[in-house]
C-alpha positions as CSV (number, residue, x, y, z in Angstrom):
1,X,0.0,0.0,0.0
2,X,1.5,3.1,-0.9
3,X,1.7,6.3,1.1
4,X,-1.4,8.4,-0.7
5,X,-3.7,5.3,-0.4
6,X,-2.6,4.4,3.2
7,X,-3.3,8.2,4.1
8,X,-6.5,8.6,2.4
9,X,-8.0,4.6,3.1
10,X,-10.8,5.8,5.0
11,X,-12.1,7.7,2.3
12,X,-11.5,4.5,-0.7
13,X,-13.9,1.3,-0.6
14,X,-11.8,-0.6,-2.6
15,X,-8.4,-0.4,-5.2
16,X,-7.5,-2.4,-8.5
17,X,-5.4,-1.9,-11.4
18,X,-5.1,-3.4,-15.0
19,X,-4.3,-2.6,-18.5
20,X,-7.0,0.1,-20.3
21,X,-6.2,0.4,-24.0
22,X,-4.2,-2.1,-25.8
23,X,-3.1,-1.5,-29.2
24,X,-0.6,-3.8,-30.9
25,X,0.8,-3.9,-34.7
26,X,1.3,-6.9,-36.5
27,X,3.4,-8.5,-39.0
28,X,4.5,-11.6,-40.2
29,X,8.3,-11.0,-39.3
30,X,9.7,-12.9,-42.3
31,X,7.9,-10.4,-44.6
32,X,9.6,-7.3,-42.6
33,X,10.0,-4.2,-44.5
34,X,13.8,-5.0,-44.5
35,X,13.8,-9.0,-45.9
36,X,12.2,-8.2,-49.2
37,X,14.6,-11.3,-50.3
38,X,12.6,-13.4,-48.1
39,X,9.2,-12.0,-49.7
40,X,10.3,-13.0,-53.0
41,X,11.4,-16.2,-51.7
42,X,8.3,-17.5,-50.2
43,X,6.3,-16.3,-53.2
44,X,8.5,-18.3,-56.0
45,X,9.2,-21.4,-53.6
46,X,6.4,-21.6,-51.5
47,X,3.8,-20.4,-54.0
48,X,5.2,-20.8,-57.0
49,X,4.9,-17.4,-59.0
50,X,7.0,-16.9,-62.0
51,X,6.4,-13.4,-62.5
52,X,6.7,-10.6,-59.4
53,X,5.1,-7.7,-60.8
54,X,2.8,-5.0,-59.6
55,X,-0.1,-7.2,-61.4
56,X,0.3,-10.1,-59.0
57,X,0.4,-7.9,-56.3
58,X,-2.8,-5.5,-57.6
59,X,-4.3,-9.8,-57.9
60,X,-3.1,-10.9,-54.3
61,X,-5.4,-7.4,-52.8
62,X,-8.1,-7.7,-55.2
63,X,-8.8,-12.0,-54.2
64,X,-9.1,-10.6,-50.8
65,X,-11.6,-7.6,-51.5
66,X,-14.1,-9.9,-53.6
67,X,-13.5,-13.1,-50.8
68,X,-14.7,-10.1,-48.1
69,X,-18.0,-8.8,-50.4
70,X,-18.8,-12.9,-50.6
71,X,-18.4,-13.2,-47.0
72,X,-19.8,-10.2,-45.8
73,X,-22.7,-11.0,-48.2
74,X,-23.0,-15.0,-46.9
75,X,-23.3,-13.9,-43.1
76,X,-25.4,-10.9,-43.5
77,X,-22.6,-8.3,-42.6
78,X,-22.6,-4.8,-44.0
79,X,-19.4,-2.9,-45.0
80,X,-20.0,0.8,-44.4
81,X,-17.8,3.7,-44.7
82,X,-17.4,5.8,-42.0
83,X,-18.9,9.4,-41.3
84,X,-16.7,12.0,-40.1
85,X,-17.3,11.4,-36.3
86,X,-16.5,9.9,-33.4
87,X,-16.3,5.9,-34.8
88,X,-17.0,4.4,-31.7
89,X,-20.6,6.0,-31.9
90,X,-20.9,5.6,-35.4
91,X,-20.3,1.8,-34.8
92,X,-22.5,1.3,-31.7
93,X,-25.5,0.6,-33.2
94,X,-24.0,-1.8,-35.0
95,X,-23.2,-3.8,-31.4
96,X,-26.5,-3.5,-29.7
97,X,-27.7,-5.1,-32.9
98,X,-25.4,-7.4,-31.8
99,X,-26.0,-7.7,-28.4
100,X,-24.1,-10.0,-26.2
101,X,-23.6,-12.9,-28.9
102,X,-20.2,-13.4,-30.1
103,X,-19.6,-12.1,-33.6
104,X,-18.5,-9.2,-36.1
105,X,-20.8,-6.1,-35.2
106,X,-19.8,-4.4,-38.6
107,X,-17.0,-4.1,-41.2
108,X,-15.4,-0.6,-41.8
109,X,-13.7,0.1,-45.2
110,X,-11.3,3.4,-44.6
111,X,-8.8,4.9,-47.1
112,X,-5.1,4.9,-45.1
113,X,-1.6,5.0,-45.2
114,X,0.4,1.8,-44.7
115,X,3.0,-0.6,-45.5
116,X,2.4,-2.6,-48.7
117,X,4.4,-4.4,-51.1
118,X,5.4,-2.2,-54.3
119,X,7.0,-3.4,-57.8
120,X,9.6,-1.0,-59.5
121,X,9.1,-2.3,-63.4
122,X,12.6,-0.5,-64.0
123,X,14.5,-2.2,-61.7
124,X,12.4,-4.9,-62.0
125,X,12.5,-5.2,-57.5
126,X,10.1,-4.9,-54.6
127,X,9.9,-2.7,-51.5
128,X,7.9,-2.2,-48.8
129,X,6.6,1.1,-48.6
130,X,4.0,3.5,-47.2
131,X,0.5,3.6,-49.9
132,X,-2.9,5.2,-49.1
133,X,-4.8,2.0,-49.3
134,X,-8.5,0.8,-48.5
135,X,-8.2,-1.2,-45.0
136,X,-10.8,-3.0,-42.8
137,X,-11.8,-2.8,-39.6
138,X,-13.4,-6.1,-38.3
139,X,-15.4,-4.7,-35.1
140,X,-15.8,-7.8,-33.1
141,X,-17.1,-9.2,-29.9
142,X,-15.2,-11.4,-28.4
143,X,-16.1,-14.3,-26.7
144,X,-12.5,-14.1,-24.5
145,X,-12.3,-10.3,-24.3
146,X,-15.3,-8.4,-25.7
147,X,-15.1,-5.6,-27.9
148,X,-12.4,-5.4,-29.6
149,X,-11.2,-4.2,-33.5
150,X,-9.0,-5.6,-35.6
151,X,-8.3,-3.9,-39.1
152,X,-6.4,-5.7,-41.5
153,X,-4.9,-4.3,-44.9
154,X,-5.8,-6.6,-48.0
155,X,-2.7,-5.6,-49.8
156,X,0.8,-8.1,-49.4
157,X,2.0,-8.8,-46.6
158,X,-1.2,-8.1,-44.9
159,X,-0.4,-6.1,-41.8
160,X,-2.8,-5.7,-39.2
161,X,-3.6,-3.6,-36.2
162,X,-5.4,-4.8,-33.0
163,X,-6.9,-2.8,-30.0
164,X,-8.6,-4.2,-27.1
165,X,-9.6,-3.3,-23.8
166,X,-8.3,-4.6,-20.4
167,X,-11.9,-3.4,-18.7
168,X,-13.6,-5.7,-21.3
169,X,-11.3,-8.8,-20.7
170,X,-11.5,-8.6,-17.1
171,X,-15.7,-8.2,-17.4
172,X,-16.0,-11.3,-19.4
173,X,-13.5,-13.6,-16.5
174,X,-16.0,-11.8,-14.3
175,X,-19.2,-13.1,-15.8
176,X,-17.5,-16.9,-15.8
177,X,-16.8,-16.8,-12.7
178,X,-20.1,-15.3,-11.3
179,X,-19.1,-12.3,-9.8
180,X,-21.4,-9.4,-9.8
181,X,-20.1,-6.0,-10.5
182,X,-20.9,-2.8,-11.8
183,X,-18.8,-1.6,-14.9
184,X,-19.5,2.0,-16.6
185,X,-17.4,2.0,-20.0
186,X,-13.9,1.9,-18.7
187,X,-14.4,1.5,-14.7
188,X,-15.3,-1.0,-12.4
189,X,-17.7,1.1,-9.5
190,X,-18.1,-2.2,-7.7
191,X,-17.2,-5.7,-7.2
192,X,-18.4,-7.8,-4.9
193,X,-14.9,-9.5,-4.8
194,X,-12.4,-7.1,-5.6
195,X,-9.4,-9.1,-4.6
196,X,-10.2,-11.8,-7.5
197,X,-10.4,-8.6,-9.6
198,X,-6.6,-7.7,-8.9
199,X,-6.0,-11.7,-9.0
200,X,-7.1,-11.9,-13.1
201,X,-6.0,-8.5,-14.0
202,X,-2.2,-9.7,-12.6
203,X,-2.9,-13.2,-14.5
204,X,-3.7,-11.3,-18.1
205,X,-0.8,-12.3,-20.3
206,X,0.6,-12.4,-24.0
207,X,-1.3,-15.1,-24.5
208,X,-4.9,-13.5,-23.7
209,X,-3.5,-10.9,-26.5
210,X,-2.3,-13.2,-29.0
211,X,-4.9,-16.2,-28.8
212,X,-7.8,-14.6,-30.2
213,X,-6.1,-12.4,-32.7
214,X,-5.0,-15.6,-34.2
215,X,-8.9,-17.1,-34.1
216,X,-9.7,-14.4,-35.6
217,X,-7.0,-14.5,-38.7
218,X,-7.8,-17.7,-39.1
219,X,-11.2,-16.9,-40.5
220,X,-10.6,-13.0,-42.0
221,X,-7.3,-13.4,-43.5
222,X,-7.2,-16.6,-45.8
223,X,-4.2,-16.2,-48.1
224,X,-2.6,-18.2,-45.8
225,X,-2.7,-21.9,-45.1
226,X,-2.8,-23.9,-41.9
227,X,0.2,-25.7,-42.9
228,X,2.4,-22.2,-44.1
229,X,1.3,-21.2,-40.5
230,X,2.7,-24.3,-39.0
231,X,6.1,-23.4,-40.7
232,X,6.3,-20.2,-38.7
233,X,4.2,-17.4,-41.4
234,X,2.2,-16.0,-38.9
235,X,1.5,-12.6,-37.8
236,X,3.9,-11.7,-34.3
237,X,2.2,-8.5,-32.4
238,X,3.8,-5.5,-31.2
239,X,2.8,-3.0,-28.5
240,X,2.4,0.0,-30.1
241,X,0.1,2.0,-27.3
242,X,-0.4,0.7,-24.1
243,X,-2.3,1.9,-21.0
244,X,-2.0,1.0,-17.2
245,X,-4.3,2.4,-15.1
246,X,-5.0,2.3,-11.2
247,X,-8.1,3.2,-10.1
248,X,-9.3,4.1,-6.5
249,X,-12.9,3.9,-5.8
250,X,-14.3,6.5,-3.3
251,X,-17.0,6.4,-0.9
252,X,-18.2,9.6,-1.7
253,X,-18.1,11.4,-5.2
254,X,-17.2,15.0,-3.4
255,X,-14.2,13.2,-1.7
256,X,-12.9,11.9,-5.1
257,X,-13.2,15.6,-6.6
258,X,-12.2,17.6,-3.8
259,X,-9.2,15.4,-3.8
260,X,-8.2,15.9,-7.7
261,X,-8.7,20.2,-6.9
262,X,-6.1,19.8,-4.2
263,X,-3.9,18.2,-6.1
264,X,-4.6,20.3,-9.1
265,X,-3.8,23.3,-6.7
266,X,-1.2,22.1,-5.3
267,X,0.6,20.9,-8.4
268,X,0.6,24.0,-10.7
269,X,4.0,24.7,-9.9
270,X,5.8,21.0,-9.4
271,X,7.1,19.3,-11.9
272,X,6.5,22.2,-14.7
273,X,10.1,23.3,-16.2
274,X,8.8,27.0,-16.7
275,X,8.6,26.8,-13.0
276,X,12.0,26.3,-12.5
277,X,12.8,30.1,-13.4
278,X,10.7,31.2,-9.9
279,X,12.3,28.7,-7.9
280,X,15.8,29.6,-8.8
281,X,15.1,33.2,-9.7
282,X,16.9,33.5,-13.3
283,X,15.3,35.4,-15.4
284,X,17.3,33.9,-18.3
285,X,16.0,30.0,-17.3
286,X,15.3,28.3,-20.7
287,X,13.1,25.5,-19.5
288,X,14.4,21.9,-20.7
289,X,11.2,20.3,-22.2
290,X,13.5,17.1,-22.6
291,X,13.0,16.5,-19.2
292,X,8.7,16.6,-19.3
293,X,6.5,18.7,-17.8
294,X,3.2,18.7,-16.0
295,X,0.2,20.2,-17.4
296,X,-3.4,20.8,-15.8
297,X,-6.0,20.8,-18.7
298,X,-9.8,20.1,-19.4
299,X,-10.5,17.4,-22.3
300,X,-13.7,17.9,-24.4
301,X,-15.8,16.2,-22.2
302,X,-14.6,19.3,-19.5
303,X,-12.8,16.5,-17.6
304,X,-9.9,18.2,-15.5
305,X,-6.8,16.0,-15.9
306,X,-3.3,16.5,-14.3
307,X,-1.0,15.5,-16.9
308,X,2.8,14.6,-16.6
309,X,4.7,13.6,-19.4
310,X,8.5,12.8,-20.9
311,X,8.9,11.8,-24.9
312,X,6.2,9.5,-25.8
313,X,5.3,8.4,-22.1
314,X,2.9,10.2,-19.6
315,X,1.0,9.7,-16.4
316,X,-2.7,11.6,-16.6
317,X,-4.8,11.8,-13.1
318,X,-8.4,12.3,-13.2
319,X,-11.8,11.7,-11.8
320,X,-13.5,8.9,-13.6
321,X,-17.8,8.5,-13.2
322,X,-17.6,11.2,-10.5
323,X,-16.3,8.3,-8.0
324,X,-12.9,7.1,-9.2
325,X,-9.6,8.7,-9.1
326,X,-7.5,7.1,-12.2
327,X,-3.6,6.8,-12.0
328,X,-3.0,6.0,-15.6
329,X,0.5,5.2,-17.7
330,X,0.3,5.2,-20.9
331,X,3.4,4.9,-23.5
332,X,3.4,4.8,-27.7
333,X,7.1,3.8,-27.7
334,X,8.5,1.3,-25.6
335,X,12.0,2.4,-26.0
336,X,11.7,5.0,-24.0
337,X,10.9,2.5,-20.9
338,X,13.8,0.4,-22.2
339,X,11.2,-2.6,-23.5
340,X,11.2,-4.1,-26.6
341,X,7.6,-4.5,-27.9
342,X,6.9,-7.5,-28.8
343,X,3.9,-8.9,-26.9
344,X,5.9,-11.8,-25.1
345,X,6.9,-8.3,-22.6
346,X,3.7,-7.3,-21.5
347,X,4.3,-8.4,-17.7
348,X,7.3,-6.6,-17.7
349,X,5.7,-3.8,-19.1
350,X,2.7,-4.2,-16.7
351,X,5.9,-3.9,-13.7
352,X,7.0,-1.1,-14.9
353,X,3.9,0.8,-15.4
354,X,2.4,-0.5,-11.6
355,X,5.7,0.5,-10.1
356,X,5.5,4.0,-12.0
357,X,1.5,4.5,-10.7
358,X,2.3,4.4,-7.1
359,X,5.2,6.3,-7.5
360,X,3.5,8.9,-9.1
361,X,0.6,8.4,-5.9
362,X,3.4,9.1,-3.4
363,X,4.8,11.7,-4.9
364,X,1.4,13.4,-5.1
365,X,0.8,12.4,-1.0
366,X,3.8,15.2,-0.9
367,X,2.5,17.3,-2.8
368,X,-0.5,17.5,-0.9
369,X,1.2,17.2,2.8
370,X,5.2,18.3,3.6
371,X,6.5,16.6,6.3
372,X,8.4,18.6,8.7
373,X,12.3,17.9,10.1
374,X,11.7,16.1,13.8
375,X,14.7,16.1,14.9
376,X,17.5,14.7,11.7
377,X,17.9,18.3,10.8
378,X,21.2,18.6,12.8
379,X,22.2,15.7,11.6
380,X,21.8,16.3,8.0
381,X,24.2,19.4,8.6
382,X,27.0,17.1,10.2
383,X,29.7,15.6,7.7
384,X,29.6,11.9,7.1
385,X,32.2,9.3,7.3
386,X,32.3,6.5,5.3
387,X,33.2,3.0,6.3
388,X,36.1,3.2,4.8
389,X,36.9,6.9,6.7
390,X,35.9,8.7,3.9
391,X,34.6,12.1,5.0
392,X,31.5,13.7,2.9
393,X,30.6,17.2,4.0
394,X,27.1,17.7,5.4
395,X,24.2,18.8,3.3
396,X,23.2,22.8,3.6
397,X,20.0,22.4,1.7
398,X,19.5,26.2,1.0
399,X,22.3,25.7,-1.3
400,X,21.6,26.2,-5.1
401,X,23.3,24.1,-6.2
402,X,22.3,20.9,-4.2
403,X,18.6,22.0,-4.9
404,X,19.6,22.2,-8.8
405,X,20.4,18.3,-8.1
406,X,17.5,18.0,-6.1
407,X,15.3,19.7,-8.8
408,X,17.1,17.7,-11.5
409,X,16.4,13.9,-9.6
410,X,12.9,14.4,-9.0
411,X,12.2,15.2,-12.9
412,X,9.2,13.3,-14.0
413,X,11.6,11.3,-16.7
414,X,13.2,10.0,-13.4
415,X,10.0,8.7,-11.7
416,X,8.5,6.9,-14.3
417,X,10.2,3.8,-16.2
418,X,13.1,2.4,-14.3
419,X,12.9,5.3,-11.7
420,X,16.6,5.5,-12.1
421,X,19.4,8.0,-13.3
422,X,23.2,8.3,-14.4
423,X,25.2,11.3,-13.1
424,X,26.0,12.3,-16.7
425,X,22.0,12.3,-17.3
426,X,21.8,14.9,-14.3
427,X,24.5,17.4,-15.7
428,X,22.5,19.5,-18.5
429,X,19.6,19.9,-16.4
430,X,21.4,21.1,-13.4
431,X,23.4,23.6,-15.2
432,X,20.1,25.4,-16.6
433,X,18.8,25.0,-13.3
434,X,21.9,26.9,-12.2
435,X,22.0,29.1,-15.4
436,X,26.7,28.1,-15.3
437,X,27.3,25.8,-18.0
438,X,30.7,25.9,-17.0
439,X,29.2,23.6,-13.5
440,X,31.4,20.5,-14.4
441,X,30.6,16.7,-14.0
442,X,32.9,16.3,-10.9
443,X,31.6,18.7,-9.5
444,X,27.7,17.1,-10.0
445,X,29.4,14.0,-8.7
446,X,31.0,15.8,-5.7
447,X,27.5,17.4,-4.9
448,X,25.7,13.7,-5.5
449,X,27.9,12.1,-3.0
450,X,26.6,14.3,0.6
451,X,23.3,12.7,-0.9
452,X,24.4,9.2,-1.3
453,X,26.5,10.1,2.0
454,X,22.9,10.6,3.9
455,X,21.4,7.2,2.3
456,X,18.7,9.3,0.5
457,X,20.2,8.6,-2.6
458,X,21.3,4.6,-3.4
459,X,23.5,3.0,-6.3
460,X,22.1,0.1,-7.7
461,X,23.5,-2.7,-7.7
462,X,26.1,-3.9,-10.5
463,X,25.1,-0.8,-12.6
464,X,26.2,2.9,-12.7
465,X,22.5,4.1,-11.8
466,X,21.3,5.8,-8.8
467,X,17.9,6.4,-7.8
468,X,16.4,8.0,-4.9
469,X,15.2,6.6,-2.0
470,X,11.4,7.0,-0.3
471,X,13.3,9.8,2.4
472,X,15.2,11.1,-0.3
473,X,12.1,11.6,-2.1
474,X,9.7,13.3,0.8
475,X,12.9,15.4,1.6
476,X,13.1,16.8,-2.0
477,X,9.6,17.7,-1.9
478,X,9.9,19.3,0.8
479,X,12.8,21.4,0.2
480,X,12.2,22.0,-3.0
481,X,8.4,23.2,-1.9
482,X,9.6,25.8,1.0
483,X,11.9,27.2,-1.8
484,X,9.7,27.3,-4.7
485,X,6.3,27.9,-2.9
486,X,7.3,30.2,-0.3
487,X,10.7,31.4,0.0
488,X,11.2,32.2,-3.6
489,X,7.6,34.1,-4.2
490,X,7.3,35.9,-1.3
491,X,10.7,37.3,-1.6
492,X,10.0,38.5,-4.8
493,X,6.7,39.9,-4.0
494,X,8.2,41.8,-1.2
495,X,11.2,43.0,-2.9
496,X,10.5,43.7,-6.2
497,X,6.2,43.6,-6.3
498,X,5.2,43.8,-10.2
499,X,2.3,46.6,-10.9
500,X,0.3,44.8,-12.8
501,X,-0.2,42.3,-10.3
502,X,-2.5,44.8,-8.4
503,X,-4.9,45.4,-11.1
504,X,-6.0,42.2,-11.3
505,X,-9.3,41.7,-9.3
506,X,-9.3,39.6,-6.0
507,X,-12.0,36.9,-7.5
508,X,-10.0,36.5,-10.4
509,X,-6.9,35.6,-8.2
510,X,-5.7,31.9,-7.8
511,X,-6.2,30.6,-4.3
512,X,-2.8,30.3,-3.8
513,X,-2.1,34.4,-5.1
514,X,-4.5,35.4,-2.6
515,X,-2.9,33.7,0.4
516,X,0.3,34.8,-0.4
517,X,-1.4,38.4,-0.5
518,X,-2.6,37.9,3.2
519,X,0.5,36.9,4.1
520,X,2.1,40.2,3.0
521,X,-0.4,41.9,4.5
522,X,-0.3,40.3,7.8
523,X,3.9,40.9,7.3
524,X,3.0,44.9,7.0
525,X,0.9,44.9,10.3
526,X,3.4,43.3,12.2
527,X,6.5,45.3,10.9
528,X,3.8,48.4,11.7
529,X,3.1,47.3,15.1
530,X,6.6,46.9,15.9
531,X,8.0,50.2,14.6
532,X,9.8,48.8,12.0
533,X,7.5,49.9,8.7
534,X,8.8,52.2,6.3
C-alpha cells in the first residue's frame, strides 16, 4: 500500500489496477519491410509465382476484397464507410444489434496510409513502402475479451492492427466466474470480490492478446494456409500504445473531486520546467522540455486532468464517473521505458507501469502534505564518514546548487520507467537549473555524494544508476516546496512587487495568489506594530 492510499483509506472502498487500451501492430516477421529477399522467396518457392510484378500484387489485394464482399454477403454483414465522427458511436449501433452474442458487429472500409508491397518495373524489384490503401476494420465481440477491433490491410504482406480493452477482458472472466459488478465504460464502480479482480488482472498475459487475434485471422485473412502457419508465417504482435491504469474507488463522489482540486492546486508549480525560473530566480531560465513537464487541462468532455509527461510516455490523473480517481500510464514507444515491444513483454511492461503509478501516488501524497524535520535536521548538517573513513561534508540544503540536483532527480523522466538516473544524465539539467554551464561533471558528482552520504540517494547494484530513496524523495519535496512555494515568491513579491499584479481583481486571483497576498499583509501589520515599517 502506498503512502497516498494508506493516508486517504478511510475515504476509498476498494483499489485495482489493470491494463486500459491495448493497441498492438502486427506483421508476419519474415515479410519485414527490410527482408524483401525473403518476400520474393516464399512467393517463388512456397507459392510458385514466376512473374513478381505490380499485377500479381494488384491480384493478391483484389482476391481478398471480392472473398470479403462474398463473406460479408454470406453472413449478413454490412461494409460501411465511416462518417466524419466519433467511430465508436458511429459503430454502436451496429453492437446493440449485436447484443451480447459473439460475432463481427460491422466491417469498416477506410482509405489509409500503410506498408504494402510495391514493384519497381525499371529495376524490376520490390519494396515495402507506405501507400494510401483501402483497410478494414473487423469490429468484433469477443467471446474471451469483448469488444475489440481488428483492421487488417488486403494488400501483401497483410499487416494488421489490433486494439482491445483490459476493462472488457476482465468483465467477461468476471461473468465466468459469477461475480457481480458494476462496470461504466472503462471502470469498475463495484465488485463484490475485488481481490479476484486484482487476481485476473495480474494473470492477463501475452497469450490473452495473442490467442484470439489468431482465431480471428484464421477466418478473415485466408491467403494463408494452416500448414504455411505451421512453418512459422504467422502474424507476431507489437505493442504500439499501451495503457495502465490504477483506479481508487471512493465512498463519496465529493471526496474523489475535492481530492483531484487539491492536487490540481497544489501541483501548478511542481514538476512544470517554466517553474524552475521562480524557484531559482533566473530570469534567463530556458526551460528543458526534454525532461517533461506537468500540465493541468480540461479534455472535451470538460474532464480536469493533471498531466505529466517525458517523450512518448505520460501519467494523466483524473476523476472517472464522479467516484474514481485514475492513476493511468500510458506509452506509444517502448524504447523509452527500455522494453522491446513484442507482446511476449507485457508483464514486464505491466511492472514497470504498476511501479510508475504508485510512485506517481506518493509523490502526489507530498504534494498535498510536507513533512516537517523532527529532529535529523542537525544531523543532515554534520559531515559523514564512510566505512572506509571517507569524510562527505554535510548537506546545507539552502544551497543552489544541491537544490539544482535536487530539482534535477525528482524530474518526471526519473519517476516513471526504471525510476533511475546516471550522473552524466543529471548534468545539462542542473546547469540550466543553475544558469553556469561551466558547472562540471565532478563537480555534479561531488555534490551527489553528501546525498548518497545521507542514504537518501542509493546506487544500484552492479550498474552505474542511482535512484532516490522513499526519504530522499519526501525530503526533495519538501525542500524544494519551501523554496519554490514560499521562500522564492514571497521574496519577490516583497522586494521587487510587479504593478500589474495589483490590477488584477481579487476573484479572479488563484487561491494560492490570494494567500500569499494575506500573508504580505499580515507581514506589513506586524513590521507596523513593531515600529519597524517604512
Amino acid at each position: 500500500m502506498n503512502r497516498f492510499v494508506q493516508h486517504h483509506r478511510q475515504l476509498i472502498r476498494f483499489g485495482y489496477s489493470c491494463f486500459d487500451r491495448i493497441i498492438c501492430n502486427g506483421l508476419v516477421p519474415e515479410f519485414h519491410a527490410s527482408r524483401c529477399g525473403t518476400i520474393v522467396w516464399f512467393l517463388r518457392n512456397q507459392r510458385h509465382v514466376e512473374t513478381l510484378n505490380r499485377a500479381y500484387f494488384a491480384k493478391v489485394a483484389g482476391e481478398y476484397h471480392e472473398w470479403l464482399t462474398a463473406y460479408a454477403q454470406q453472413t449478413g454483414l454490412a461494409i460501411v464507410e465511416p462518417e466524419k465522427s466519433r467511430r465508436e458511436d458511429w459503430v454502436e449501433p451496429y453492437y446493440r444489434q449485436l447484443g451480447n452474442q459473439p460475432g463481427i458487429a460491422v466491417i469498416l472500409k477506410a482509405r489509409e496510409s500503410e506498408g504494402i508491397v510495391v514493384h519497381f518495373a525499371k529495376t524490376n524489384r520490390i519494396d515495402v513502402q507506405q501507400r494510401f490503401v483501402n483497410l478494414y476494420y473487423f469490429y468484433l465481440n469477443d467471446a474471451d475479451c469483448g469488444r475489440m477491433f481488428l483492421r487488417v490491410c488486403p494488400y501483401f504482406p497483410f499487416s494488421l492492427r489490433v486494439w482491445m480493452n483490459g476493462h472488457n477482458w476482465l468483465a467477461r472472466r468476471l461473468e465466468r466466474e459469477k461475480i457481480a459488478f458494476d462496470k461504466r465504460d472503462n471502470l469498475f464502480v463495484d465488485c463484490a470480490h475485488p481481490e479476484r479482480l486484482q487476481e485476473l488482472s495480474d494473470a492477463f498475459g501475452p497469450q490473452d492478446v495473442r490467442g484470439p487475434v489468431e482465431a480471428w485471422l484464421t477466418r478473415l485473412l485466408p491467403f494463408f494456409s494452416e500448414a504455411e502457419r505451421q512453418q512459422g508465417y504467422r502474424h507476431q504482435l507489437y505493442m504500439t500504445q499501451m495503457e495502465y491504469c490504477h483506479n481508487l474507488l471512493f465512498h463519496k463522489r465529493a471526496a474523489a473531486h475535492k481530492l483531484l482540486e487539491r492536487l490540481m492546486d497544489e501541483g501548478r508549480g511542481l514538476g512544470h520546467p517554466n517553474k524552475l525560473a521562480v524557484t531559482f530566480g533566473r530570469a534567463q531560465f530556458r526551460a528543458d522540455t526534454r525532461t517533461g513537464q506537468t500540465v493541468m487541462k480540461i479534455t472535451k468532455l470538460r474532464t480536469p486532468v493533471i498531466s505529466s509527461s517525458y517523450k512518448n510516455t505520460s501519467i494523466k490523473q483524473y476523476v472517472s464517473h464522479g467516484v474514481g480517481l485514475r492513476t493511468e500510464s500510458a506509452c506509444h514507444q517502448l524504447k523509452d521505458l527500455g522494453i522491446q515491444k513484442n507482446v511476449d513483454n507485457l508483464p514486464r511492461l505491466r511492472d514497470v507501469f504498476r511501479t510508475a503509478n504508485e510512485r506517481y501516488l506518493d509523490v502526489q501524497q507530498d504534494v498535498l502534505a510536507s513533512y516537517i524535520d523532527r529532529g535529523q535536521l542537525q544531523e543532515l548538517f554534520r559531515p559523514t564518514v564512510s566505512a572506509s573513513g571517507r569524510r562527505v561534508p554535510g548537506l546545507h540544503l539552502d544551497d543552489p546548487r544541491l537544490l539544482a540536483v535536487l530539482q534535477a532527480v525528482t524530474c518526471f523522466m526519473y519517476l516513471s520507467g526504471k525510476g533511475c538516473f546516471r550522473t552524466k544524465d543529471l548534468l545539462v539539467d542542473v546547469q540550466k537549473a543553475l544558469d553556469k554551464p561551466e558547472y562540471q561533471l565532478s563537480q555534479l558528482r561531488y555534490d551527489l555524494s553528501k546525498f548518497r552520504g545521507k542514504g537518501l540517494v542509493v546506487r544500484e547494484r552492479g550498474t552505474q544508476a542511482y535512484h532516490l530513496t522513499t526519504e530522499g524523495y519526501r525530503l526533495a519535496i519538501l525542500y524544494l516546496k519551501l523554496y519554490h512555494r514560499l521562500y522564492a515568491p514571497l521574496t519577490a513579491g516583497l522586494r521587487e512587487p510587479v504593478p500589474a499584479d495589483n490590477a488584477v481583481l481579487s476573484h479572479r486571483q488563484t487561491k494560492l495568489d490570494r494567500l500569499y497576498g494575506a500573508v504580505d499583509q499580515a507581514l506589513e501589520k506586524l513590521t507596523s506594530h513593531l515600529g519597524m515599517a517604512a
